[in-house]
C-alpha positions in Angstrom: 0.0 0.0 0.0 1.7 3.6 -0.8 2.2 5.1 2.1 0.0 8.1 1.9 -3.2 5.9 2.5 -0.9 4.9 6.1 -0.1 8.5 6.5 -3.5 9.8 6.2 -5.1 6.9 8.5 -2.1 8.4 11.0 -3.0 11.9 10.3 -7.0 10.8 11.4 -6.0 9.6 14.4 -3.5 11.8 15.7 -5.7 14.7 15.5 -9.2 13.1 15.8 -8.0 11.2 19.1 -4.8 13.0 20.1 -0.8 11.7 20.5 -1.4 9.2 23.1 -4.5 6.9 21.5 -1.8 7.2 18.2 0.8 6.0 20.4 -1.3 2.7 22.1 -2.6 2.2 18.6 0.9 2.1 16.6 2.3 0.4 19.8 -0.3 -2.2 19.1 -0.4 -2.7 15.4 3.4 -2.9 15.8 3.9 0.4 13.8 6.6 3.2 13.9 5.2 5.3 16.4 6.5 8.1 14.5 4.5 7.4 11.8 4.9 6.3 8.3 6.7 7.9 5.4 4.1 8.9 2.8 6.3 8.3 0.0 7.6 4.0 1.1 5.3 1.8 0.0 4.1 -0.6 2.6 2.7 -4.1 2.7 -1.1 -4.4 3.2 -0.4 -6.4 6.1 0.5 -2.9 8.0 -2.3 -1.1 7.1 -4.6 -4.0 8.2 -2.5 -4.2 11.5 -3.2 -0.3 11.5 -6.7 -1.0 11.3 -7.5 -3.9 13.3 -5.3 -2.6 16.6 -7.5 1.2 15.8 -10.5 -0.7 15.5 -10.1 -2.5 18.8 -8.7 0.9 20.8 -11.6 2.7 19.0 -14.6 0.6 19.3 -15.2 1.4 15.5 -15.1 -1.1 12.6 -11.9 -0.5 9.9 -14.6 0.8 7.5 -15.7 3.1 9.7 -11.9 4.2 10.2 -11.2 4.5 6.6 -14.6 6.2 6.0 -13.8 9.2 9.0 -10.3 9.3 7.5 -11.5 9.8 3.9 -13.9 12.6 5.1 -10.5 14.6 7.0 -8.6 14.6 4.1 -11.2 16.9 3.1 -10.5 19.7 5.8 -7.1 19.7 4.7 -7.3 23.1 3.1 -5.1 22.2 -0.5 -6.8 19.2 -0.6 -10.2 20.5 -0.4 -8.9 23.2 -3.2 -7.7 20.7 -5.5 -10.6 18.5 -5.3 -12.8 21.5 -5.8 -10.7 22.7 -9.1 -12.1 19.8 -10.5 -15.5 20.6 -11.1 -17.7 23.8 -10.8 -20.6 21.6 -9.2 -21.2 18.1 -7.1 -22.0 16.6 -10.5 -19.2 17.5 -12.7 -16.9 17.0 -9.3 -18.1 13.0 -9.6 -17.4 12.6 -13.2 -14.7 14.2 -13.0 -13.3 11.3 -10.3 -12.5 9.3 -13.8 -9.1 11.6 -14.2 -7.8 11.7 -10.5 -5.2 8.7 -11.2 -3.7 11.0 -13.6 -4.0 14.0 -11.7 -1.8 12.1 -8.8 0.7 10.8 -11.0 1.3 14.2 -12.1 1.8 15.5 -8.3 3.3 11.6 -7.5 5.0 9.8 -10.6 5.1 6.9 -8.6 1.9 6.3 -7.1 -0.4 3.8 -8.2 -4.2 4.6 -8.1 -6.0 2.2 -9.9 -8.3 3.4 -12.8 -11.8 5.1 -11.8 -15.0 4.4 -13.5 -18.1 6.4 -12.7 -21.3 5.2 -13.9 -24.0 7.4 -14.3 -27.2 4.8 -13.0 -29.7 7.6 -13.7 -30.2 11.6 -12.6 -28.1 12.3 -9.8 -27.1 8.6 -8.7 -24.0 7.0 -9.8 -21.3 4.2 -9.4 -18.4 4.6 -8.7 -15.9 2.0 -9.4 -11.9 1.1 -9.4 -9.9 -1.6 -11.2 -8.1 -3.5 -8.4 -8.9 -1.3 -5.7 -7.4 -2.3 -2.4 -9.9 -3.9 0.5 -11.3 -0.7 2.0 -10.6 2.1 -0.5 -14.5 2.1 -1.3 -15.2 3.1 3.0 -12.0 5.8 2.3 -13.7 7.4 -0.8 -17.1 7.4 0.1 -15.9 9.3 3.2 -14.2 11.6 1.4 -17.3 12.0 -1.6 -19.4 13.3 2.3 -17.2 15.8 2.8 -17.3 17.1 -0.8 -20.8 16.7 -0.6 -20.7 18.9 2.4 -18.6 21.4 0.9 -20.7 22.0 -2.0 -23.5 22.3 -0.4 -25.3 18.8 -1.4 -27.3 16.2 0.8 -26.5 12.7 -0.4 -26.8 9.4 0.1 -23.1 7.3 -0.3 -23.1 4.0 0.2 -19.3 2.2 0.7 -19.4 -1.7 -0.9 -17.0 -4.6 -2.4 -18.6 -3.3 -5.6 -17.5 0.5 -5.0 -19.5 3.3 -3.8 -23.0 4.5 -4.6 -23.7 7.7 -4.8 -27.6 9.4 -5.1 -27.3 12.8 -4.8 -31.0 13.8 -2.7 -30.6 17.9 -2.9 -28.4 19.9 -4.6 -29.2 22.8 -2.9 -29.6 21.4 0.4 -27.4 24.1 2.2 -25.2 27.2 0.9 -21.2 25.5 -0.3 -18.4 26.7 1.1 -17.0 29.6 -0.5 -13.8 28.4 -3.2 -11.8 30.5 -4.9 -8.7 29.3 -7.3 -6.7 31.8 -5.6 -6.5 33.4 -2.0 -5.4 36.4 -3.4 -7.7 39.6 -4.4 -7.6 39.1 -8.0 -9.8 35.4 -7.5 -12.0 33.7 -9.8 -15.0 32.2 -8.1 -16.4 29.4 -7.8 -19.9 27.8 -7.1 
């Protein structure tokens, strides 16, 4: 597994639960309890051992884990920003889910996400989909598709499975989106 999927489930729990439940849980899935390089790759036999010793300190399935973690990488400000460049509403962000292998390898030559498919099943609900996805990326996606849900401004119903994740998007106006702009600075172009 590359280790930005370790480093992210890390980055959850040391700021969702604090140092010390990070420390037990590395102690326990027999970790680095300094963390995890984001650019090693790592054997999927860590990030279970990640999971299962967070599960058990937690009270919380993996999925749920992933799922939580997913949804933080969305309040990390440039990642929210990048994600957001990619589509001027919740819709076109979705489709749009087909290019992010090849927007990674652009930032990361050497990381391998596994090819996207998005099916559109009918208006507004969808199926999202991944050649050789890893056990558990569906939970990690579906919890980050919430948070871009959120930010836009849309109520939807996401749905994590072996098959990938269902998406049915219920209102898309159900609140005001979070302001975007492509740049901080005074001369920004707006976004919906």
């Amino acid at each position: 597994m590359h280790g930005l999927v370790n480093r992210s489930i890390e980055h959850f729990l040391r700021e969702g639960y604090g140092q010390g439940v990070w420390q037990r849980i590395a102690q326990a899935a027999g970790c680095n309890p300094d963390g995890f390089n984001g650019l090693h790759r790592y054997s999927g036999a860590v990030t279970d051992a990640l999971l299962h010793a967070a599960s058990d300190i937690l009270g919380k399935s993996g999925c749920e884990i992933l799922e939580d973690t997913g949804a933080s990488l969305i309040r990390c400000e440039a990642i929210r920003r990048l994600l957001r460049f990619s589509g001027g509403d919740f819709g076109e962000f979705v489709l749009s889910l087909e290019e992010l292998p090849g927007r990674a390898r652009m930032v990361l030559p050497d990381i391998a996400i596994p090819a996207v498919t998005v099916t559109l099943l009918g208006a507004d609900s969808y199926l999202i989909q991944g050649r050789e996805w890893q056990a558990g990326l569906p939970w990690m996606i579906a919890g980050a598709l919430r948070g871009m849900a959120d930010d836009y401004g849309v109520l939807a119903l996401i749905e994590a499975g072996g098959d990938g994740v269902r998406l049915s998007v219920l209102d898309g106006q159900y609140a005001q989106s979070r302001p975007f702009a492509i740049h901080s600075g005074t001369a920004a172009v707006q976004g919906a």
